[in-house]
C-alpha positions as semicolon CSV with decimal commas, in nm:
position;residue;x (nm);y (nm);z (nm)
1;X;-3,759;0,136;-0,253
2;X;-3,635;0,416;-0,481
3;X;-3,709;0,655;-0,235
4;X;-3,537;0,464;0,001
5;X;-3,219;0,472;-0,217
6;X;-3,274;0,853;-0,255
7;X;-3,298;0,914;0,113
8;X;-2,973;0,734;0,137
9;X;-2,787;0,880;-0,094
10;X;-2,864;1,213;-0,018
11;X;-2,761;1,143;0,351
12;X;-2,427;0,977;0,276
13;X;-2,390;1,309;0,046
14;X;-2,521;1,547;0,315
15;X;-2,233;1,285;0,563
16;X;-1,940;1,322;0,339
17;X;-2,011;1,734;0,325
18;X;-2,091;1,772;0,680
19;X;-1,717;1,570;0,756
20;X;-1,548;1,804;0,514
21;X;-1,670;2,123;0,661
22;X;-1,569;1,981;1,017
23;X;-1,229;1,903;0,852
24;X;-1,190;2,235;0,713
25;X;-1,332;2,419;0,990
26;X;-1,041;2,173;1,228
27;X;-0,798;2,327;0,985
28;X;-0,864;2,691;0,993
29;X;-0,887;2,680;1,342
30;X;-0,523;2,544;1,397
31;X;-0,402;2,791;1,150
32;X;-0,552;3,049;1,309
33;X;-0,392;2,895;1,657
34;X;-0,107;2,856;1,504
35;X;-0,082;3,206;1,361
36;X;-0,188;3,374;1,727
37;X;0,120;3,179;1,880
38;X;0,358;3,277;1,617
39;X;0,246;3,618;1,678
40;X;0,273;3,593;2,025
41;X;0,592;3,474;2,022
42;X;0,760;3,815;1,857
43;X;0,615;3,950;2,169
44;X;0,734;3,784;2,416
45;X;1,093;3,645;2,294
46;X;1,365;3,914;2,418
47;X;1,466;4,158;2,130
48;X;1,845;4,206;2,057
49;X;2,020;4,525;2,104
50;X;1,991;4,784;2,362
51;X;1,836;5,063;2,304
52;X;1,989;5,268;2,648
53;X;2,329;5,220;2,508
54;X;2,554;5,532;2,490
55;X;2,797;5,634;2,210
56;X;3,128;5,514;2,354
57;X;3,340;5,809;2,162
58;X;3,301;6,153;2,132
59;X;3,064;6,280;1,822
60;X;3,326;6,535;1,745
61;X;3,404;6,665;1,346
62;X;3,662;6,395;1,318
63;X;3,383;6,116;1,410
64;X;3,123;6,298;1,198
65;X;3,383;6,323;0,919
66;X;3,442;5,942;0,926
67;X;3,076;5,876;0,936
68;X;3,023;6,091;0,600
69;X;3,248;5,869;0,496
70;X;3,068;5,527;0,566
71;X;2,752;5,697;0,432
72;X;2,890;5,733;0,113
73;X;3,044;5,329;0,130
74;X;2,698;5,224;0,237
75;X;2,530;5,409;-0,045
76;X;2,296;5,533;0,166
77;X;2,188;5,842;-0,001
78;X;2,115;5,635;-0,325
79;X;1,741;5,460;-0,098
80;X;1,675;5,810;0,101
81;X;1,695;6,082;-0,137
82;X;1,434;6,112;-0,389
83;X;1,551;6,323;-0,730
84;X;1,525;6,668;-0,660
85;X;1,454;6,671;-0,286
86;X;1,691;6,710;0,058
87;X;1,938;6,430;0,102
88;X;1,840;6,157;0,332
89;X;1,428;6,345;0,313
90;X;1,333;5,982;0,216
91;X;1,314;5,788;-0,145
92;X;1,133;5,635;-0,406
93;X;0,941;5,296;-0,375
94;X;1,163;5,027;-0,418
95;X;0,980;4,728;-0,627
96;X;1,000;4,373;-0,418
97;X;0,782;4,064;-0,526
98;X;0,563;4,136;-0,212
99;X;0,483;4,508;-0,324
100;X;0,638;4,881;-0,294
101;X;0,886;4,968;-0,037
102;X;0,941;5,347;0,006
103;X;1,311;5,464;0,210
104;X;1,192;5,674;0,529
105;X;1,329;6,027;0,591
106;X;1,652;5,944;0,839
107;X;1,742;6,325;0,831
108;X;1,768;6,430;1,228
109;X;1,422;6,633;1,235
110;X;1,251;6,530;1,561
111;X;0,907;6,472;1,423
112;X;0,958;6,310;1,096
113;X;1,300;6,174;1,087
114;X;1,534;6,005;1,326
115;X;1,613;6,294;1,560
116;X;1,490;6,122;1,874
117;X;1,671;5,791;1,785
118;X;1,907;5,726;2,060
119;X;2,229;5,559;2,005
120;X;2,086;5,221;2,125
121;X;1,806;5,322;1,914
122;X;2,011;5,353;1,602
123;X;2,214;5,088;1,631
124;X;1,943;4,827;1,701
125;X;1,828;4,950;1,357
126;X;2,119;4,962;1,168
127;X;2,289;4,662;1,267
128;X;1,988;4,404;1,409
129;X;1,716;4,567;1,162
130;X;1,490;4,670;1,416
131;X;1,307;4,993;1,482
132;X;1,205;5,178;1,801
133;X;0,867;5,069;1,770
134;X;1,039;4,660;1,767
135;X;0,899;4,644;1,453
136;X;1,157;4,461;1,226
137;X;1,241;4,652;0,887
138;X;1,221;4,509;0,565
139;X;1,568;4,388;0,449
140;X;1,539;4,606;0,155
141;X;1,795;4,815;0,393
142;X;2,038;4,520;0,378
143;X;2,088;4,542;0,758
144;X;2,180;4,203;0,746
145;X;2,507;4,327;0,579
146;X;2,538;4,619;0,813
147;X;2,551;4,372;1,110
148;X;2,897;4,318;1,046
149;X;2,991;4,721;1,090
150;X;3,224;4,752;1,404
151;X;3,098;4,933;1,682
152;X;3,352;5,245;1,633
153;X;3,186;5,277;1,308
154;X;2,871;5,252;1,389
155;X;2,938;5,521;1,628
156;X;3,058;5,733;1,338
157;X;2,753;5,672;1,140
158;X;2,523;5,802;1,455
159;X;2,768;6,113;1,482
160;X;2,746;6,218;1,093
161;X;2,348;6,181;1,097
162;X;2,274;6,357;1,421
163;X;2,538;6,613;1,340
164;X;2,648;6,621;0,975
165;X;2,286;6,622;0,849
166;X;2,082;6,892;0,800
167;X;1,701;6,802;0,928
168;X;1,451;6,783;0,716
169;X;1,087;6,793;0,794
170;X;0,926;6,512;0,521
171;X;0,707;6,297;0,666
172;X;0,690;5,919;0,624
173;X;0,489;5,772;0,319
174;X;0,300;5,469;0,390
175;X;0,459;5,164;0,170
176;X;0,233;4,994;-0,122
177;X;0,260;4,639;-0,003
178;X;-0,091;4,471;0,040
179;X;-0,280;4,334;0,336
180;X;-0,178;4,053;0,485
181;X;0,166;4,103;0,322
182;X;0,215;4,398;0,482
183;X;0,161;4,275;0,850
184;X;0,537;4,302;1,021
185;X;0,536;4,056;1,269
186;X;0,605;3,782;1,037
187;X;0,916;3,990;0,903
188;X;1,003;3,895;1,262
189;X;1,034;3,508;1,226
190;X;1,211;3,620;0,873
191;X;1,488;3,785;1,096
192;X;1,500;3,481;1,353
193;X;1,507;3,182;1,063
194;X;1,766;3,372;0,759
195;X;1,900;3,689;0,909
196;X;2,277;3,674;1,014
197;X;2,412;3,685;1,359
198;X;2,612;4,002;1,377
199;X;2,986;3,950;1,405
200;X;3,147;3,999;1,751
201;X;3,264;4,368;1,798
202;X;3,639;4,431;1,696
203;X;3,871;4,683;1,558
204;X;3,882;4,782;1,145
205;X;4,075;4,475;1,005
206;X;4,417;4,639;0,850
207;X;4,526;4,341;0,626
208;X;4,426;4,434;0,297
209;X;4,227;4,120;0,195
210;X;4,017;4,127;0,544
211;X;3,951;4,524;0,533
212;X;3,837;4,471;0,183
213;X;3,635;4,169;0,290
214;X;3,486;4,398;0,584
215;X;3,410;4,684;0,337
216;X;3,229;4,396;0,075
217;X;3,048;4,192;0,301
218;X;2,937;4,509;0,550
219;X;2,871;4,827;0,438
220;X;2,945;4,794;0,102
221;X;2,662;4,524;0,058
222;X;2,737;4,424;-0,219
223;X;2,572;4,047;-0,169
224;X;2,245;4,229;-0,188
225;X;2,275;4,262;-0,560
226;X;2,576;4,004;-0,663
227;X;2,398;3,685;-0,456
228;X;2,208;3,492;-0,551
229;X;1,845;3,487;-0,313
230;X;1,638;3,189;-0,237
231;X;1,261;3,180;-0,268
232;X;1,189;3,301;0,091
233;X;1,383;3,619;-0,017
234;X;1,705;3,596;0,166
235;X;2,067;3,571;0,018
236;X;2,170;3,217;0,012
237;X;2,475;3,259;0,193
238;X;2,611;3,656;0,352
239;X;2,969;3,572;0,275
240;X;3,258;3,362;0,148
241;X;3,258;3,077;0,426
242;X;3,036;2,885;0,311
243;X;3,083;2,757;-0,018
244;X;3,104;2,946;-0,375
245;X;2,767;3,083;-0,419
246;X;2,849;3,484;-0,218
247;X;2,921;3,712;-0,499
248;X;2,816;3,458;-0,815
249;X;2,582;3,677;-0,957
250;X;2,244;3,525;-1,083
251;X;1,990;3,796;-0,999
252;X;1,830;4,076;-1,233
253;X;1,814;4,395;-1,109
254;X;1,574;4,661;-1,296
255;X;1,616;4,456;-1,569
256;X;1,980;4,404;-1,595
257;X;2,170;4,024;-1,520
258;X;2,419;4,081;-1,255
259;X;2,734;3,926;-1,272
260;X;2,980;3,745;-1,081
261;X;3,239;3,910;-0,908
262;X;3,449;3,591;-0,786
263;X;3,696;3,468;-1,025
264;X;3,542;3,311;-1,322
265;X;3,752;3,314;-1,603
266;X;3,490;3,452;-1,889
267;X;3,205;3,560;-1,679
268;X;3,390;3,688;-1,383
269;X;3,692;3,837;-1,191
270;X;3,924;3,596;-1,320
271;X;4,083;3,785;-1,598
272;X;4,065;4,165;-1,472
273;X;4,357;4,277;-1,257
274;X;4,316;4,459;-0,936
275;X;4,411;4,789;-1,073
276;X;4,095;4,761;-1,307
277;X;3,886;4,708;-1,070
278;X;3,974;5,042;-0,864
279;X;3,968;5,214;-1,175
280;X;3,638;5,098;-1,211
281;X;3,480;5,204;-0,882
282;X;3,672;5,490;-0,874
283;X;3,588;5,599;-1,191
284;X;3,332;5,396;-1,313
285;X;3,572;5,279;-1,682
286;X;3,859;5,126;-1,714
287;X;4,097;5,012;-2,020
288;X;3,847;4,764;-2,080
289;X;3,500;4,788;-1,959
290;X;3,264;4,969;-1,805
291;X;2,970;5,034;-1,582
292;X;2,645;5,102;-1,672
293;X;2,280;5,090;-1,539
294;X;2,242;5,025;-1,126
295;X;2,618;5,013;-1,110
296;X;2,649;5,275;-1,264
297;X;2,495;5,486;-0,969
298;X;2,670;5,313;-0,698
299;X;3,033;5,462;-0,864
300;X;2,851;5,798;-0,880
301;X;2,709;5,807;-0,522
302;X;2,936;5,563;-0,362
303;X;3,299;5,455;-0,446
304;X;3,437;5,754;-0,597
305;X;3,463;5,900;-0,266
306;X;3,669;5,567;-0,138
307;X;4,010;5,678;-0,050
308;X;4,268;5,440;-0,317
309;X;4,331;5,217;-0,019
310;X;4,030;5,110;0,061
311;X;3,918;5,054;-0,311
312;X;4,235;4,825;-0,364
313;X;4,182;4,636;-0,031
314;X;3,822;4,530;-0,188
315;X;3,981;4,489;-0,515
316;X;4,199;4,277;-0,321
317;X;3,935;4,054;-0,141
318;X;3,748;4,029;-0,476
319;X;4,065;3,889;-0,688
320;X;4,107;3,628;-0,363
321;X;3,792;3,504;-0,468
322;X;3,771;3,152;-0,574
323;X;3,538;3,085;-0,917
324;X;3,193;2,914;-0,850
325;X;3,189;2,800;-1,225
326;X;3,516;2,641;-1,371
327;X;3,556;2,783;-1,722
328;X;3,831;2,767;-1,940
329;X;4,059;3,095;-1,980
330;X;3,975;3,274;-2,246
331;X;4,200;3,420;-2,567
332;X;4,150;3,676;-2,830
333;X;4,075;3,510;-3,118
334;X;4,150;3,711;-3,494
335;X;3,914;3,538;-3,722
336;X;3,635;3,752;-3,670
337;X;3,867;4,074;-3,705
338;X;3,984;3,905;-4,010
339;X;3,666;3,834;-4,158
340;X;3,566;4,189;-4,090
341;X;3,859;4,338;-4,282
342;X;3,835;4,163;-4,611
343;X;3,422;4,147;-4,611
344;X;3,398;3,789;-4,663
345;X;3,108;3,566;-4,527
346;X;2,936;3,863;-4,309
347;X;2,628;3,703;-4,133
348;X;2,318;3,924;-4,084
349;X;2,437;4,042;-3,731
350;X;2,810;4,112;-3,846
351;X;2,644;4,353;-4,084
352;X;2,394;4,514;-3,846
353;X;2,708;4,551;-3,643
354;X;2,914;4,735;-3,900
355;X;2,644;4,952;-3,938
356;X;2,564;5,061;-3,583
357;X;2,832;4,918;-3,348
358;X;3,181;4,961;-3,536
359;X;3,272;5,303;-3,503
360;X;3,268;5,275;-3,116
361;X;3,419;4,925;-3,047
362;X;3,584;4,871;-3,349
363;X;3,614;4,564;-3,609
364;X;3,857;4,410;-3,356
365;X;3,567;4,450;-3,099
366;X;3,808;4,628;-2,854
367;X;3,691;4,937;-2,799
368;X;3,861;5,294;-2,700
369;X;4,049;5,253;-2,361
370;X;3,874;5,471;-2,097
371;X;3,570;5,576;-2,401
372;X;3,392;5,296;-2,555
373;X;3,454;4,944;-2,362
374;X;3,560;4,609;-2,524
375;X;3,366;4,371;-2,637
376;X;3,592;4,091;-2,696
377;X;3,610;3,887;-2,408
378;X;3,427;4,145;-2,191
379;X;3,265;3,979;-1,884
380;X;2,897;4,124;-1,938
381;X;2,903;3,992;-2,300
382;X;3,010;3,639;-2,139
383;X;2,745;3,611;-1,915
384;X;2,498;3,345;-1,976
385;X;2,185;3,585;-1,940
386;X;2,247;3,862;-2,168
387;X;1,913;4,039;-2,049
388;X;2,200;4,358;-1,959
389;X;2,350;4,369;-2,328
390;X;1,971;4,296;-2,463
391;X;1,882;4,605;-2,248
392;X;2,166;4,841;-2,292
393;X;2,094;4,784;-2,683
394;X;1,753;4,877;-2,622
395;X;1,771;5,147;-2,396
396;X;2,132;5,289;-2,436
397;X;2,359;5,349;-2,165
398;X;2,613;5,672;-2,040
399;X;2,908;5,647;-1,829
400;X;2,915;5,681;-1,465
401;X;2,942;6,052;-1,385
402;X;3,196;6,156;-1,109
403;X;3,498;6,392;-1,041
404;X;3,697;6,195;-1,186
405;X;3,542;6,200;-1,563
406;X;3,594;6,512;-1,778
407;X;3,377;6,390;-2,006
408;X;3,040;6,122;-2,027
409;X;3,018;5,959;-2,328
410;X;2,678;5,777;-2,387
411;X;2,578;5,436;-2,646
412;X;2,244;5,537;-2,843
413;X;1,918;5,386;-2,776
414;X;1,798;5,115;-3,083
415;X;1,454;5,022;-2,953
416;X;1,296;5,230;-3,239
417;X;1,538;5,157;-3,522
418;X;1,598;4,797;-3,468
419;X;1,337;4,486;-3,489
420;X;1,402;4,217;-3,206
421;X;1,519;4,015;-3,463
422;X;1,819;4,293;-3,572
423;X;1,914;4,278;-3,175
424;X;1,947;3,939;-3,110
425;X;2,172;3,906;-3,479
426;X;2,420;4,176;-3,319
427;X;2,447;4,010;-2,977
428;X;2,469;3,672;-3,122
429;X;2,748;3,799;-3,409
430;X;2,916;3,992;-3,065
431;X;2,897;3,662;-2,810
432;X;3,063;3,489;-3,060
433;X;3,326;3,647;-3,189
434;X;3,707;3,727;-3,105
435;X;3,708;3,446;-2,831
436;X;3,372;3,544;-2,727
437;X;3,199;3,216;-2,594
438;X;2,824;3,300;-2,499
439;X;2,461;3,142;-2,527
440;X;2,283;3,217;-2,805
441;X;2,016;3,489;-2,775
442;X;1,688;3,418;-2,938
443;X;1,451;3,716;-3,087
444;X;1,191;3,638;-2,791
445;X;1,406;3,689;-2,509
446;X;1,446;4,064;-2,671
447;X;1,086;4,096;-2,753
448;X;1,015;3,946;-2,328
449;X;1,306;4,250;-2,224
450;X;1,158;4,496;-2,475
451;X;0,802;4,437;-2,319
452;X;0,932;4,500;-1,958
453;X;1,047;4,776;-2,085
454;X;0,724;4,931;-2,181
455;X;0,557;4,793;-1,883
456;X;0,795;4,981;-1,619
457;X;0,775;5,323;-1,831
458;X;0,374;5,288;-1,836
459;X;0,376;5,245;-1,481
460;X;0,649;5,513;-1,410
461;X;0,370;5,734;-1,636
462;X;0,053;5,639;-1,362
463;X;0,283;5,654;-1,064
């Protein structure tokens, strides 16, 4: 009888594992179905663009002078040129969740550039993110921004790299993302499910608001940073028809918060005028504020070469901007400045601040117009992550350098000379004071950016 029982039980185990491996085996098997299909599919399903289309205007120095010109609005050189080497020659790996993404050489050279691209070729690329092979690139080029470039631009583009570049021989480096992430066919049914159609083809908007828009939402690219992305990697929304969310800030970028650029009163737009922003881009300060870290680069390789025009037309589009967060307005508020003056009640971080911030941005926390930005009711100190300010603190910061600046002037780094604890007193004593209205900071959050900061510089070390 026991062994009876024994037998039995072992056979309804050996039953119940025997189903289980059929189940898992049925499984597999339609994945693996399902995954030759889906590949099968980018094969067969019609590509867009044409890659036997001509160039529809002559490439003559005008043309190539007007694409130099979108180059430097799409930033272009800022991906392709790694420090020290030929422009365009190809870039440093760009960090993605899926792995390392390293900017090809897109010089003219025949054999390791783009010098056989044909105009279909290059605009297939450019605007539908697909290369000659019909291998679709990684939106790390924010093609789907560029899909909204009009066709006589894009023309100009093709003229100033075939023509206006000098080739460079610098072949390809292989990218660091890891099998199976790195298999492109997927990137394929990325393009089909969240990439933008590409608007129809028409002629440069000339209303200010719409060829700011076009500049923004197109070449410009500036959703790629200032949108927020969803979890499959794509911007939640391309531009402003849909809702609030284009230009609301939300992501971190090498470590800094990005910010909104629509019209939030405290952490936005809403309170800088037009003329601030050009001065801004053009210059990369203003009365008030300004730049620093990725930002920073894009005034020094990209808008300071915007004609005035085209810098107010965005700063046009971006003050048309409705808020995505309704927040009161905000006013300058004396008690702090007060408080300061006659030394009464000074919390820890008001004293760490006379001691290291003061003689820059002042006990009335507004700075040195076009030196040392304002603190008091700046838009960085406003925003709810203050990973940039914890950063900046940490690492220092220097002005955008262009044409434009005589001089840089640079904020000290206080990573050795200040415990986490000292940081998060300043920024707390700063985000609340002279109408300041902020989130607390907590000593961890600088210790968890502090960290990251170590990590990156290790790796930078190895790599």
């Amino acid at each position: 009888m026991k062994n009876g029982q024994g037998k039995t039980k072992n056979h309804t185990k050996c039953s119940t594992t025997s189903r289980l491996c059929r189940w898992t085996s049925g499984v597999v098997a339609c994945v693996a179905v399902a995954a030759v299909l889906a590949w099968l599919a980018t094969l067969i399903i019609p590509k867009p663009g044409y890659p036997n289309a001509k160039i529809s205007l002559p490439m003559d120095e005008q043309q190539v002078a007007r694409g130099e010109y979108l180059a430097r609005v799409g930033d272009c050189v800022a991906c392709h040129t790694a420090p020290g080497k030929p422009a365009f020659s190809g870039g440093l790996p760009i960090a993605s969740p899926i792995g390392g993404m390293i900017p090809p050489n897109i010089t003219p050279d025949k054999k390791t550039g783009i010098g056989n691209y044909s105009f279909g070729d290059f605009e297939r690329a450019v605007r539908y993110g697909i290369a000659p092979s019909d291998d679709t690139l990684y939106p790390a080029m924010p093609w789907t921004s560029y899909s909204r470039i009009t066709d006589n631009d894009m023309a100009a583009l093709y003229a100033y790299f075939m023509h206006g570049v000098t080739p460079v021989a610098a072949p390809r480096e292989h990218n660091t993302i890891p099998w199976p992430l790195s298999m492109r066919w997927p990137m394929t049914w990325w393009r089909w499910l969240f990439a933008p159609k590409p608007l129809p083809p028409g002629p440069l908007p000339k209303e200010p608001v719409a060829l700011g828009a076009y500049y923004v939402t197109g070449l410009g690219h500036c959703g790629a940073c200032h949108t927020p992305r969803a979890i499959t990697l794509q911007e939640v929304v391309f531009d402003n028809s849909k809702g609030t969310q284009y230009l609301s800030g939300g992501q971190v970028i090498d470590g800094y918060s990005v910010p909104s650029l629509r019209g939030e009163q405290r952490s936005g737009l809403g309170q800088t005028h037009a003329d601030e922003i050009v001065a801004l881009l053009k210059t990369g300060r203003s009365d008030k504020t300004a730049t620093f870290g990725p930002m920073s680069d894009v005034v020094t390789h990209s808008t300071q070469y915007m004609s005035d025009s085209d810098l107010s037309a965005i700063a046009a589009y971006l003050r048309s901007l409705q808020p995505n967060i309704i927040q009161d307005k905000p006013y300058y508020d004396l008690t702090t400045l007060n408080q300061l003056s006659r030394g009464e009640a000074l919390s820890p971080g008001a004293k760490q601040y006379l001691s290291h911030c003061e003689g820059c941005h002042l006990s009335n926390g507004l700075g040195y117009k076009n030196k040392f930005p304002a603190l008091a009711l700046n838009t960085m100190v406003n925003n709810p992550d203050p990973a940039s300010l914890i950063k900046i603190v940490l690492e220092g910061a220097t002005n955008a350098e262009t044409k434009h600046n005589d001089t840089l002037y640079s904020m000290p780094a206080y990573a050795d000379s200040l415990s986490d604890g000292n940081i998060a007193d300043i920024l707390n004593f700063i985000r609340s004071s002279w109408g300041n209205q902020a989130p607390e900071v907590s000593a961890s959050a600088v210790a968890e950016v502090r960290q990251n900061i170590t990590t990156r510089n290790a790796n930078s070390v190895r790599d």
